[in-house]
N, C-alpha and C positions, 0 to 999 in steps of 0.2 A: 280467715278460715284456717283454722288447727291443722297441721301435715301431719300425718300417720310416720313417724319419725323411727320408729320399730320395723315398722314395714322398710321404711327407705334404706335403712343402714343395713338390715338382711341382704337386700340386694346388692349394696356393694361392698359388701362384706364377700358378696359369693360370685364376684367377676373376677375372670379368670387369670387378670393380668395386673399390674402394679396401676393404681389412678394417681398422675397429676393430681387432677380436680374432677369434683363431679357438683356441677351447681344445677337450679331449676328453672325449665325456661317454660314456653307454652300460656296457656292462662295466668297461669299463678305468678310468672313475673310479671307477665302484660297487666296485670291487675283484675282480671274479672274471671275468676276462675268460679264455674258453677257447682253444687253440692256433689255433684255427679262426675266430673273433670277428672283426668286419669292425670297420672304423675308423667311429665315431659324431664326424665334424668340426661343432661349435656354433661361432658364432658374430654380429659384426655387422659389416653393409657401409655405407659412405656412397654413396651415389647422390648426382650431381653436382649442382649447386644447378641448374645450367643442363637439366638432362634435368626436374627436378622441375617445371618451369614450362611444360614443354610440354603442347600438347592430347593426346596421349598417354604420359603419365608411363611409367618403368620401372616391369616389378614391382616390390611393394616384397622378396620372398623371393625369393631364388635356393634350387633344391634340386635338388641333382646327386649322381646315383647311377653310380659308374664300379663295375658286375661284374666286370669282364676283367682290373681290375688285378691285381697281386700278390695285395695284401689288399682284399678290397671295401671301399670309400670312400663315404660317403654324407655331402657338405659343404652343411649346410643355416645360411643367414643369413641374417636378416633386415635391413631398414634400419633404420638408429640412430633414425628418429620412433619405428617401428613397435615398433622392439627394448623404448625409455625406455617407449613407454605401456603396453605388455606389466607392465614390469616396476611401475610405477605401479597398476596393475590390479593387486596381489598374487600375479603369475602364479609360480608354483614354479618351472617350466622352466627360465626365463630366468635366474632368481636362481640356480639352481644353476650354469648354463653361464658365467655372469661368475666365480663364486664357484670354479670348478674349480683345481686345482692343478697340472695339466696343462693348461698353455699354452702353446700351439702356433707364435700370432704374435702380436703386438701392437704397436699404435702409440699416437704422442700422444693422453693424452683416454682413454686404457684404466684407471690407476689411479686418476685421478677418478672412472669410473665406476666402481670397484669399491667406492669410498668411498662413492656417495652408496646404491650398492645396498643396502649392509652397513647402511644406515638405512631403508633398505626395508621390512626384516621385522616384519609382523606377527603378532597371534595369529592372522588369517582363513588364514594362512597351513597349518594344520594340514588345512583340507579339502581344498587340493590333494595333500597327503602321504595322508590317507585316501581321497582318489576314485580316487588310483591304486594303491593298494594294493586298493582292492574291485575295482577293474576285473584286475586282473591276477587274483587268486581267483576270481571268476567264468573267467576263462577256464582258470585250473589245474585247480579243483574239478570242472569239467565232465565229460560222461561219456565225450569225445573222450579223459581223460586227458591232463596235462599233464608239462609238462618239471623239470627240476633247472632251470632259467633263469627259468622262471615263478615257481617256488616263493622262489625268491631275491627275484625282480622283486616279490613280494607284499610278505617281510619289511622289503628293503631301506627305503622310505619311511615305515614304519612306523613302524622305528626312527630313519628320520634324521629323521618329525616330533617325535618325541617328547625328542629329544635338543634340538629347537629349541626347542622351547617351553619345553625347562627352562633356555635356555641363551643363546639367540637368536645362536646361530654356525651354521652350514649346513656340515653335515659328510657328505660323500656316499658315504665308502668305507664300506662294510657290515663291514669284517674290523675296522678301526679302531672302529665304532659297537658293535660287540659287547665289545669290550675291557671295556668299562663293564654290557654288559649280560650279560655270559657265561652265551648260549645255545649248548649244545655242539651243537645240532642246525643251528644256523647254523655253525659252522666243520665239520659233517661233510657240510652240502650245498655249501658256498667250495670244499673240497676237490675236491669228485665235480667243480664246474665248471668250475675252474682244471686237471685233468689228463685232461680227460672231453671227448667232442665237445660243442660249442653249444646242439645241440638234444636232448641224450640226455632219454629218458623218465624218469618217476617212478621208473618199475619198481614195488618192494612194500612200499616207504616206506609209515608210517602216517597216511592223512591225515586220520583221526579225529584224533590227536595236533595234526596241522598248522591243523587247523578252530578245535582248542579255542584255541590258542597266536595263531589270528589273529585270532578273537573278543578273546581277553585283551587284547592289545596294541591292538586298535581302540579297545578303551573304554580303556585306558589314554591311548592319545593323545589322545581326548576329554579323559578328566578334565586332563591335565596342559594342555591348553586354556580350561578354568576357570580354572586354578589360575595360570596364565602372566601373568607382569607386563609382556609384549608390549601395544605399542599397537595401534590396531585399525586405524589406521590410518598412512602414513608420514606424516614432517610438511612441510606445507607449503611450506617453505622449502626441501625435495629437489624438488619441481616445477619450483619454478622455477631451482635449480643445473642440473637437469638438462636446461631450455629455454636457456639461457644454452650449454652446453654443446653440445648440438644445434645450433645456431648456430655455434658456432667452427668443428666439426666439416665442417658444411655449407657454410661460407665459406672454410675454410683450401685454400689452392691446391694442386696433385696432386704428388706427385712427381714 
């Protein structure tokens, strides 16, 4: 599916602060972005050395949501401290958003940190893949009935922790991660949601089927969490690449 590439670049053309990087996360990297699917812009911003030192600092997150445009746009960045310690903290989010393949903008200081992330990963790294995977089943399995988008949203981290763990590469698109794990029920809900609206319902899918399959794959990613030769932690030496870093970043003069 074609990105509205005109649209995209207005927007971060028109943010108010210097970007890192701004890549695409949401459907569109997960792999099953529908006709309808609004733009998910991730990224990070430097905030001026000179604003930092005020009695009223900037936020550190800008989060701008344009409805009216073309395609709904939602460009959410944080600042490079805030972005590094995130990702320091073993946050999945982040690490995915650097790690995207769909990049949007980037400047000096982007491919470093894409290096020191890629040393990032650890094994704790699987609970953020299974808290959002239970958090999105609690909302599918509910008695409000959930969507073809949820059910994806459950699988998809599923299998990208599990594929981490065995693997320690961060691979986000769900049609690619099944390549390896060929569940046909995952390419016939890809299907439904790449030619189908956004939010289309379950409808009469089986989700006794889908309980058992999410059961399976959660202790799956557990055990392959045991069994992971991830460290537990990142090492030492990425803290301080990445305060080194943080520094040039915060020092180096504006366009």
């Amino acid at each position: 599916m074609e990105l509205d590439r005109e649209l995209i670049n207005d927007h971060i053309a028109a943010h108010p602060h210097r970007l890192l990087f701004v890549t695409l996360s949401g459907a569109h990297l997960y792999g099953f972005p529908s006709p309808d699917s609004d733009y998910d812009l991730r990224g990070a911003q430097v905030l001026a050395a000179e604003a930092m030192l005020e009695l009223d600092p900037p936020q550190e997150t800008h989060d701008h949501i344009d409805k009216d445009a073309r395609v709904e746009i939602d460009l959410v960045a944080h600042d490079v401290r805030k972005f590094f310690l995130m990702l320091l903290k073993k946050n999945g989010y982040v690490l995915e958003q650097i790690m995207s393949p769909i990049v949007l903008h980037e400047s000096d200081g982007f491919e470093e940190l894409k290096a020191l992330a890629a040393r990032c990963v650890t094994r704790f790294h699987h609970f953020h893949f299974g808290s959002f995977a239970q958090n999105q089943w609690k909302m599918v399995s509910g008695p409000a009935h959930g969507t073809v988008k949820g059910l994806l949203y459950t699988y998809r981290p599923l299998l990208a922790g599990i594929h981490l763990m065995r693997t320690g590469v961060i691979e986000s698109n769900l049609a690619t991660l099944n390549g390896s794990f060929g569940l046909s029920y995952i390419d016939e809900l890809i299907g439904a949601k790449t030619t189908g609206a956004e939010k289309q319902s379950i409808g009469d899918r089986d989700m006794t089927q889908h309980e058992a399959e999410f059961e399976r794959l959660s202790a799956l990613l557990e055990q392959e969490a045991e069994r992971s030769g991830l460290p537990d932690n990142p090492p030492r030496e990425v803290r301080a690449a990445l305060n080194d870093l943080l520094i040039r970043l915060r020092l180096a003069p504006c366009d």
